[in-house]
mmCIF file of the N, C-alpha and C atoms, coordinates in Angstrom:
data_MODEL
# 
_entry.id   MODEL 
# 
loop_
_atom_site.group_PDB 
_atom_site.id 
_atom_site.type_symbol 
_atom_site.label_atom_id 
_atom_site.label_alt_id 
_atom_site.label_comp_id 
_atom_site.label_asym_id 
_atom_site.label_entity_id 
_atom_site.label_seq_id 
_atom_site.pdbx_PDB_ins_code 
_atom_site.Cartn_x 
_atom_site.Cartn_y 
_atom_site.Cartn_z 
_atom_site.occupancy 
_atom_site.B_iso_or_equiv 
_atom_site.pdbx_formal_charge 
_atom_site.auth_seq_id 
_atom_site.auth_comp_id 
_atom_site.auth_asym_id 
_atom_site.auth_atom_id 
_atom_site.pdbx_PDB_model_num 
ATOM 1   N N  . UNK A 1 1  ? -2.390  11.278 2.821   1.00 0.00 ? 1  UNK A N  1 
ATOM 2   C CA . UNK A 1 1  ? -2.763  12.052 1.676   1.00 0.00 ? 1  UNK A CA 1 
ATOM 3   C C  . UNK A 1 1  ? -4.216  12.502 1.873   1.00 0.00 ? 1  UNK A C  1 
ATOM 4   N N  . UNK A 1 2  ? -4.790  13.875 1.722   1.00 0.00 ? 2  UNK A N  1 
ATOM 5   C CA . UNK A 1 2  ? -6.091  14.230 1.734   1.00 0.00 ? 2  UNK A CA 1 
ATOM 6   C C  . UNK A 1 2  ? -6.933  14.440 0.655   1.00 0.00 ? 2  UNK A C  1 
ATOM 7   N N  . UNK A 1 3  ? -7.700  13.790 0.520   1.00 0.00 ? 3  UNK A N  1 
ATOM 8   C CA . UNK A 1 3  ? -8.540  13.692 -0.733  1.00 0.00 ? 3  UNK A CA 1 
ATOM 9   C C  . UNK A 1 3  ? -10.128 13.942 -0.473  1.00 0.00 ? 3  UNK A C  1 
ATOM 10  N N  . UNK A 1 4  ? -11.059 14.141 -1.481  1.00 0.00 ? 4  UNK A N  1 
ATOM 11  C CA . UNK A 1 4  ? -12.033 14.374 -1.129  1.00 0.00 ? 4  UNK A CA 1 
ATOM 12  C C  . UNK A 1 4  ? -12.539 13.188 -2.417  1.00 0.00 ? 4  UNK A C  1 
ATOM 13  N N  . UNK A 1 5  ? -13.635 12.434 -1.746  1.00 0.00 ? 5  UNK A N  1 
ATOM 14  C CA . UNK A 1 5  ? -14.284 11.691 -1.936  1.00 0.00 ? 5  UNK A CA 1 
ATOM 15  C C  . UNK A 1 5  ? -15.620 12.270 -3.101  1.00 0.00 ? 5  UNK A C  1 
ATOM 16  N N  . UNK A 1 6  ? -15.706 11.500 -4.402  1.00 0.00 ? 6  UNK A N  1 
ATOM 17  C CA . UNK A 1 6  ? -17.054 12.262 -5.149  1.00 0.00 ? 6  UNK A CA 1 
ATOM 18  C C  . UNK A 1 6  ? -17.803 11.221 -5.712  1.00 0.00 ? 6  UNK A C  1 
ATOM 19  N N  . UNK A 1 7  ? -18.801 11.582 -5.640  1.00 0.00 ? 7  UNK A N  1 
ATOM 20  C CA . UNK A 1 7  ? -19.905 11.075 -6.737  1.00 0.00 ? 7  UNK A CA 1 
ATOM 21  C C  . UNK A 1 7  ? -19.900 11.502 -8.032  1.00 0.00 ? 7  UNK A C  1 
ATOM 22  N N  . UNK A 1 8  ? -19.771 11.399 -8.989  1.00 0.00 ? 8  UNK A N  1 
ATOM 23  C CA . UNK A 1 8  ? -19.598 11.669 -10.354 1.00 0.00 ? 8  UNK A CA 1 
ATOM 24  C C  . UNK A 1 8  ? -19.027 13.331 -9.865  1.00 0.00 ? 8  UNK A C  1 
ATOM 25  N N  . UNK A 1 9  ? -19.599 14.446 -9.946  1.00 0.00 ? 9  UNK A N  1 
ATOM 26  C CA . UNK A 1 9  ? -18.706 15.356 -10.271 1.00 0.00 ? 9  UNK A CA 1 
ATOM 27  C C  . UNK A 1 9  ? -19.769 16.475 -8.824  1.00 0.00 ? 9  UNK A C  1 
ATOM 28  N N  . UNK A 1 10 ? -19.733 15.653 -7.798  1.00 0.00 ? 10 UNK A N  1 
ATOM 29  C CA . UNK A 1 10 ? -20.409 16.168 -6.575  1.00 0.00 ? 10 UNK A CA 1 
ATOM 30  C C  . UNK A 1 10 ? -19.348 15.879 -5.364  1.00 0.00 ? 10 UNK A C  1 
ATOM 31  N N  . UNK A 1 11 ? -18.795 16.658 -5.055  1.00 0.00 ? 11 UNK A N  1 
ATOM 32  C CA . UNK A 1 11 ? -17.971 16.607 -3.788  1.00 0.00 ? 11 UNK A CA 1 
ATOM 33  C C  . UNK A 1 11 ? -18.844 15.948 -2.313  1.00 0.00 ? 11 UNK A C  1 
ATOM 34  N N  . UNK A 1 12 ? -18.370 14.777 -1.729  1.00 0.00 ? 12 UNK A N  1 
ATOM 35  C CA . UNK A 1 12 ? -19.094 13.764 -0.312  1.00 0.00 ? 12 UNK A CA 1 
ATOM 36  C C  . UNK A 1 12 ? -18.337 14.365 0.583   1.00 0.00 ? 12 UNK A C  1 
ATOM 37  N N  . UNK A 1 13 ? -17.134 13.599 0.730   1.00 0.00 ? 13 UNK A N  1 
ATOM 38  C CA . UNK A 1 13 ? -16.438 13.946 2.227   1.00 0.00 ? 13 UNK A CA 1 
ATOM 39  C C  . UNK A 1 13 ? -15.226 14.187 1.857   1.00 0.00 ? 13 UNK A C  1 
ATOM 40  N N  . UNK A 1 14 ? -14.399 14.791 2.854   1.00 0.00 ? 14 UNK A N  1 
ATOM 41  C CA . UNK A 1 14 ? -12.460 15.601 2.619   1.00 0.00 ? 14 UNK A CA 1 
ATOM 42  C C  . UNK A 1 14 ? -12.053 14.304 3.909   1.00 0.00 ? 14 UNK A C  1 
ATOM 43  N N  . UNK A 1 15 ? -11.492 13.777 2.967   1.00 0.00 ? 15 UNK A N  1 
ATOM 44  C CA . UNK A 1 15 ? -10.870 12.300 4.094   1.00 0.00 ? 15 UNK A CA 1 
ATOM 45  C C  . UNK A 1 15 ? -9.173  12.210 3.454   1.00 0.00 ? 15 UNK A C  1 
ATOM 46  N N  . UNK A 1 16 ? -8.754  11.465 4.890   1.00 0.00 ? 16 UNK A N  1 
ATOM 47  C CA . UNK A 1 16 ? -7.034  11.463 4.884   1.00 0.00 ? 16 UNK A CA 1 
ATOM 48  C C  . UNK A 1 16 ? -6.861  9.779  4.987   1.00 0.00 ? 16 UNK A C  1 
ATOM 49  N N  . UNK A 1 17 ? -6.402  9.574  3.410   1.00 0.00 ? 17 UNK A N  1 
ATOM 50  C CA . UNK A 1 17 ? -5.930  8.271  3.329   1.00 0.00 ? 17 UNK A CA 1 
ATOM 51  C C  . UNK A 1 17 ? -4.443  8.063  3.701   1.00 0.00 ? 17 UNK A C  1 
ATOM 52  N N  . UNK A 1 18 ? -4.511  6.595  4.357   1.00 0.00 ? 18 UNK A N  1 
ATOM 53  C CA . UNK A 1 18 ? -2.881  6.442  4.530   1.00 0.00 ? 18 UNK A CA 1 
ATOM 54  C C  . UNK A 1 18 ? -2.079  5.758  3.539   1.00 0.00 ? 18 UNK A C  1 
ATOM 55  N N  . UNK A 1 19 ? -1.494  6.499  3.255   1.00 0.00 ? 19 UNK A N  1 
ATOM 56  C CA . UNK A 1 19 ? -0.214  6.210  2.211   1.00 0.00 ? 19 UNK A CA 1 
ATOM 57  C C  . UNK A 1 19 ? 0.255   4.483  1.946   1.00 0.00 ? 19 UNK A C  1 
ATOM 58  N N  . UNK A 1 20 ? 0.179   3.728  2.839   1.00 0.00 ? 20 UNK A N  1 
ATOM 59  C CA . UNK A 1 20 ? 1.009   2.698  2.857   1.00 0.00 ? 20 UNK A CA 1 
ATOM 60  C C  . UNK A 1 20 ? -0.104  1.498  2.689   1.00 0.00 ? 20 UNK A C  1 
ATOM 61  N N  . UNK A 1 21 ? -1.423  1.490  3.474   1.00 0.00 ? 21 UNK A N  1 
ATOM 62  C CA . UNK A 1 21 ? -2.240  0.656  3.617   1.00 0.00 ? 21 UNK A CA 1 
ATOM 63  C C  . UNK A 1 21 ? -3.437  1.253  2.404   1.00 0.00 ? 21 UNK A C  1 
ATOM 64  N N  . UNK A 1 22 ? -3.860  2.346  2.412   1.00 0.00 ? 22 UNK A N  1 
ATOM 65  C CA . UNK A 1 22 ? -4.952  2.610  1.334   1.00 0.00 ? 22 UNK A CA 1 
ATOM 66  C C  . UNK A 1 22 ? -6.094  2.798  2.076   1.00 0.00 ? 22 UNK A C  1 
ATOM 67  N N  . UNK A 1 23 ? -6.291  3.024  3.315   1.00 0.00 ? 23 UNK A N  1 
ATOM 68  C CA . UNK A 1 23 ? -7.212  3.033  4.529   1.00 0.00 ? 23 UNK A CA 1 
ATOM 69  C C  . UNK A 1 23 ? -7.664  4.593  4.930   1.00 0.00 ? 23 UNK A C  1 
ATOM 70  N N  . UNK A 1 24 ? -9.013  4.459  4.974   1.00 0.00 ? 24 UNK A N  1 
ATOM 71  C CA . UNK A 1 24 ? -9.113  6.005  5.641   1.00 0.00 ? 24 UNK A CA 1 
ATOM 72  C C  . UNK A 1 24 ? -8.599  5.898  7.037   1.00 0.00 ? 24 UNK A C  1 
ATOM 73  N N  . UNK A 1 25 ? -7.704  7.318  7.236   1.00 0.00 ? 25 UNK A N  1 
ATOM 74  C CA . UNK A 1 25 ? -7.325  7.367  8.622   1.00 0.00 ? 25 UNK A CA 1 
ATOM 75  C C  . UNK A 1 25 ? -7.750  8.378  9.420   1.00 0.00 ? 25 UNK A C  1 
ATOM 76  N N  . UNK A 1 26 ? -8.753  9.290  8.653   1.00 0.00 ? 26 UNK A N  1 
ATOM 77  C CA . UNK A 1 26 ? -9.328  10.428 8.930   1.00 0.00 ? 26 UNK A CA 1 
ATOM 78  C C  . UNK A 1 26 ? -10.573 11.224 8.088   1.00 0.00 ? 26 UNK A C  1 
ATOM 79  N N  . UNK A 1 27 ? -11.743 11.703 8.932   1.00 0.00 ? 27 UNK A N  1 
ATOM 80  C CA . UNK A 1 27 ? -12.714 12.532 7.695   1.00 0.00 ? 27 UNK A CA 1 
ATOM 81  C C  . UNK A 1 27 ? -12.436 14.008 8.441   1.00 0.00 ? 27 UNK A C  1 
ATOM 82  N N  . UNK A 1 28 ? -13.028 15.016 7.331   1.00 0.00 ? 28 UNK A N  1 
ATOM 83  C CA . UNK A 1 28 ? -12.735 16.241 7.881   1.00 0.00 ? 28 UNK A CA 1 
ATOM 84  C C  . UNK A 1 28 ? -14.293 16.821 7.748   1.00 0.00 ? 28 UNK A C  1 
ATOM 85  N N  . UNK A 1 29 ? -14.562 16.556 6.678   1.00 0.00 ? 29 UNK A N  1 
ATOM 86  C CA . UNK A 1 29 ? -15.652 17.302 6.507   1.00 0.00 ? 29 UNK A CA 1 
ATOM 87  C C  . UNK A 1 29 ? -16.670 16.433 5.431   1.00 0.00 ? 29 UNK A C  1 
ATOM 88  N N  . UNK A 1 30 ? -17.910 16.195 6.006   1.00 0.00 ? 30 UNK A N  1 
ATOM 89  C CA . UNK A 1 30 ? -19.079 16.002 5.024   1.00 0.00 ? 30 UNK A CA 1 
ATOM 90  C C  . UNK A 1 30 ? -19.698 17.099 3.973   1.00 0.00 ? 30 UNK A C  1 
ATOM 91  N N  . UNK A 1 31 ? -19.475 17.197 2.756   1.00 0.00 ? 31 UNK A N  1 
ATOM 92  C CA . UNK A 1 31 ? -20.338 17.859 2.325   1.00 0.00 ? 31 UNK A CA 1 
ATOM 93  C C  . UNK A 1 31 ? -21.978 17.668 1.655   1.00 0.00 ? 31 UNK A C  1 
ATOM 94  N N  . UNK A 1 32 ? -21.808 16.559 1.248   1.00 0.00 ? 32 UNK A N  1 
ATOM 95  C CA . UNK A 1 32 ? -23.310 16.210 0.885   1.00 0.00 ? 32 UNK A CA 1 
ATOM 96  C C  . UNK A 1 32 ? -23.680 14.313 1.351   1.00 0.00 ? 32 UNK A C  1 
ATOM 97  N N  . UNK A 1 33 ? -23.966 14.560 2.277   1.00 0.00 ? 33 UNK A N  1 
ATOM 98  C CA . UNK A 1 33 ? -24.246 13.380 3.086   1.00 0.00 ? 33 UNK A CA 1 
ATOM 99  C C  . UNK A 1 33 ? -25.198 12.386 2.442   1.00 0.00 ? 33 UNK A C  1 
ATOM 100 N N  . UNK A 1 34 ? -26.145 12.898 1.580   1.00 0.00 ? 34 UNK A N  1 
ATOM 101 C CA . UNK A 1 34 ? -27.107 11.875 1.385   1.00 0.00 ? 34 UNK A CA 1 
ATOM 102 C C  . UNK A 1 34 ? -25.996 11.487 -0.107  1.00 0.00 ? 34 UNK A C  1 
ATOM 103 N N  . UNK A 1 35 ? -24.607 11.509 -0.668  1.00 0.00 ? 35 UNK A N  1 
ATOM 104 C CA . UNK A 1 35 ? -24.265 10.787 -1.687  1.00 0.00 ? 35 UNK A CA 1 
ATOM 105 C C  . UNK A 1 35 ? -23.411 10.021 -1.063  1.00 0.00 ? 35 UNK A C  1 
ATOM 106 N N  . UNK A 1 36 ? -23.155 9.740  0.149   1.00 0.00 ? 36 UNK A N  1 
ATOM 107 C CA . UNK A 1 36 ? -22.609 8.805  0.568   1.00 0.00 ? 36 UNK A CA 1 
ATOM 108 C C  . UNK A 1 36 ? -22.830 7.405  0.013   1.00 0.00 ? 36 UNK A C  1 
ATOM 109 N N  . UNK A 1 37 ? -22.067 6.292  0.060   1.00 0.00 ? 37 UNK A N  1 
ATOM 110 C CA . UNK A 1 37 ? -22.162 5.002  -0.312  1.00 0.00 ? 37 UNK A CA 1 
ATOM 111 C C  . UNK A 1 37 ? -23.938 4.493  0.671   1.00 0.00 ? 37 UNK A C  1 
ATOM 112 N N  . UNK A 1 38 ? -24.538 3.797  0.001   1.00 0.00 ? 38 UNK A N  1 
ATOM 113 C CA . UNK A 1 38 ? -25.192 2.890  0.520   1.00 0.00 ? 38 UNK A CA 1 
ATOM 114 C C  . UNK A 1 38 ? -24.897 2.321  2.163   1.00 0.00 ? 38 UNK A C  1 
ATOM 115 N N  . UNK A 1 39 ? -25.414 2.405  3.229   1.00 0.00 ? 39 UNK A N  1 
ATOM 116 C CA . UNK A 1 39 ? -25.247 1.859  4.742   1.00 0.00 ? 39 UNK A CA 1 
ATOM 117 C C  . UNK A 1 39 ? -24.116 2.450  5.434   1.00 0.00 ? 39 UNK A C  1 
ATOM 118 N N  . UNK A 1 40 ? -23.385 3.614  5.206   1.00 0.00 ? 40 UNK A N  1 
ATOM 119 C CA . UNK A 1 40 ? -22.935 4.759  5.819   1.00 0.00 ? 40 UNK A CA 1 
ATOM 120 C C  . UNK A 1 40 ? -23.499 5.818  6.358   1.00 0.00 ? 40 UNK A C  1 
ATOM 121 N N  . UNK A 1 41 ? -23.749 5.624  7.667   1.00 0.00 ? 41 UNK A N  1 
ATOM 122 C CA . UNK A 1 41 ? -24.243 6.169  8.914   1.00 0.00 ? 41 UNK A CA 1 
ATOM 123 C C  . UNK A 1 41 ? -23.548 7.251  8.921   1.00 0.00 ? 41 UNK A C  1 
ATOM 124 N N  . UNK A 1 42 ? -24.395 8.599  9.134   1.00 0.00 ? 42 UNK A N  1 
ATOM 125 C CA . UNK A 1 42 ? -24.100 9.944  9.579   1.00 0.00 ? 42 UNK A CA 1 
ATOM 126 C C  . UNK A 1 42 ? -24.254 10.129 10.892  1.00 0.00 ? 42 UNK A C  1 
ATOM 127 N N  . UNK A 1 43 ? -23.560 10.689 11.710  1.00 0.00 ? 43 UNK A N  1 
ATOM 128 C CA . UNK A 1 43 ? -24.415 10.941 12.949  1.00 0.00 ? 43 UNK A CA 1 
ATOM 129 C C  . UNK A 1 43 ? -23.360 12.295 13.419  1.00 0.00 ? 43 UNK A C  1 
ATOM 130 N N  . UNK A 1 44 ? -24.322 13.653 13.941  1.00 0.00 ? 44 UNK A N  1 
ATOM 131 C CA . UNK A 1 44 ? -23.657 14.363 13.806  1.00 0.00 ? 44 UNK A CA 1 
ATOM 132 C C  . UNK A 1 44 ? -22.953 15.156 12.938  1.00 0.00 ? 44 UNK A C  1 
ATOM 133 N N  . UNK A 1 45 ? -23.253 14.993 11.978  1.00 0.00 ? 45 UNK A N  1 
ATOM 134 C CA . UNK A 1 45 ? -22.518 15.602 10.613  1.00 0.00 ? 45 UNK A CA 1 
ATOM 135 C C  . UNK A 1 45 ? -21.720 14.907 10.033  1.00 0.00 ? 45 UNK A C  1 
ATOM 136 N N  . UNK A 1 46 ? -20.800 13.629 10.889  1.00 0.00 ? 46 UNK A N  1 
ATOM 137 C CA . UNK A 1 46 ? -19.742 13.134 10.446  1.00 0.00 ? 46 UNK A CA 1 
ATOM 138 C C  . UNK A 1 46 ? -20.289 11.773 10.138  1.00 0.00 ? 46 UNK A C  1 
ATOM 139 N N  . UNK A 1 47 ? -19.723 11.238 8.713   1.00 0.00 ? 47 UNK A N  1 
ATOM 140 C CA . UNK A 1 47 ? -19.474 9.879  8.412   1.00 0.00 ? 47 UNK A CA 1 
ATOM 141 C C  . UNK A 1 47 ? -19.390 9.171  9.235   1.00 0.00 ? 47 UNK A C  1 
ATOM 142 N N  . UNK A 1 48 ? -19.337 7.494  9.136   1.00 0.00 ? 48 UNK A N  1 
ATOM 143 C CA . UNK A 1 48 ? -19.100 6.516  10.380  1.00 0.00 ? 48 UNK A CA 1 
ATOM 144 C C  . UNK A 1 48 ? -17.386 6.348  9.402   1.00 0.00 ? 48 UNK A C  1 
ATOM 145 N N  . UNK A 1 49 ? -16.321 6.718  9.992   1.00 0.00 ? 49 UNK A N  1 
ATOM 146 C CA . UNK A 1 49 ? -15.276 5.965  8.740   1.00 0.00 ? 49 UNK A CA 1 
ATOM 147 C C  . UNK A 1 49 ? -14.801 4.433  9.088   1.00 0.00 ? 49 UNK A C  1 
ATOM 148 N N  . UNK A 1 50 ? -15.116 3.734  10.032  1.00 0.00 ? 50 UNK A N  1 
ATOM 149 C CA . UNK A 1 50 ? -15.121 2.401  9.937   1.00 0.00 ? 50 UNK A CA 1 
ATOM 150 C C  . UNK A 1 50 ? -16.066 2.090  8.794   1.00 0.00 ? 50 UNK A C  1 
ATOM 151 N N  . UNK A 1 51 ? -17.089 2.289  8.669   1.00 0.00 ? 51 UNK A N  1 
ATOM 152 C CA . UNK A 1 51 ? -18.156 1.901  7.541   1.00 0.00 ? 51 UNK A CA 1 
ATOM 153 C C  . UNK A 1 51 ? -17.471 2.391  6.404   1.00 0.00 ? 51 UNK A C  1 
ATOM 154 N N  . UNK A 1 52 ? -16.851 3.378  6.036   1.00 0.00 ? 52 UNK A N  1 
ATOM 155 C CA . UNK A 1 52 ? -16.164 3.732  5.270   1.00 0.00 ? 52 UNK A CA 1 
ATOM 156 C C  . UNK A 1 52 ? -15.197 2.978  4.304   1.00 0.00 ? 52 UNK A C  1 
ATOM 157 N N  . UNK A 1 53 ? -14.669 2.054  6.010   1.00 0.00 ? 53 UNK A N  1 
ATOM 158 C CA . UNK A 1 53 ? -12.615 1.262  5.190   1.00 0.00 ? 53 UNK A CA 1 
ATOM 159 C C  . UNK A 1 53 ? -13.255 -0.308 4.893   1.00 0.00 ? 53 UNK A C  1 
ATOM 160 N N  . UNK A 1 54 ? -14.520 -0.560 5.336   1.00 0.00 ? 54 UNK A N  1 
ATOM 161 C CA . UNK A 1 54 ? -15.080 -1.962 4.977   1.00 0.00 ? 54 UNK A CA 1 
ATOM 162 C C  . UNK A 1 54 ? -15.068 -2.264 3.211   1.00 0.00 ? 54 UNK A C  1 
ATOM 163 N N  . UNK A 1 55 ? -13.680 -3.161 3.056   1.00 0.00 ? 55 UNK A N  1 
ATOM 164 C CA . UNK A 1 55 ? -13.920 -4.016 1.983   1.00 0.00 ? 55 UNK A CA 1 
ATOM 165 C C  . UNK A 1 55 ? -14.925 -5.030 1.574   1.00 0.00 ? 55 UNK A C  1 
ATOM 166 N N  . UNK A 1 56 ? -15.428 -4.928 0.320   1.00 0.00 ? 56 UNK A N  1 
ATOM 167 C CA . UNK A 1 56 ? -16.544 -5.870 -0.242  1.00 0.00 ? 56 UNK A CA 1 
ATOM 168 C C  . UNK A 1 56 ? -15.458 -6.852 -1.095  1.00 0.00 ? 56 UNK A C  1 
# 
């Protein structure tokens, strides 16, 4: 499923969750990088999405 990730009403990243587990399995696009979560590494434009699927 492709969804885009927000901060209150600010579009982050267009990421592809998997249906069965709830896991990102894909990013497509960053749009505003600095609303990323706290210790999510950009590099290149793109998200880290391991840093991403890390449960607290």
């Amino acid at each position: 499923m492709r969804c885009t990730l927000m901060h209150k009403r600010i579009p982050v990243v267009e990421l592809e969750l998997d249906d069965a587990t709830g896991f990102i399995s894909g990013l497509y696009e960053v749009y505003a990088p600095e609303h990323l979560p706290v210790g999510v590494p950009v590099k290149k434009g793109m998200a880290d999405r391991s840093a991403l699927n890390v449960k607290s």
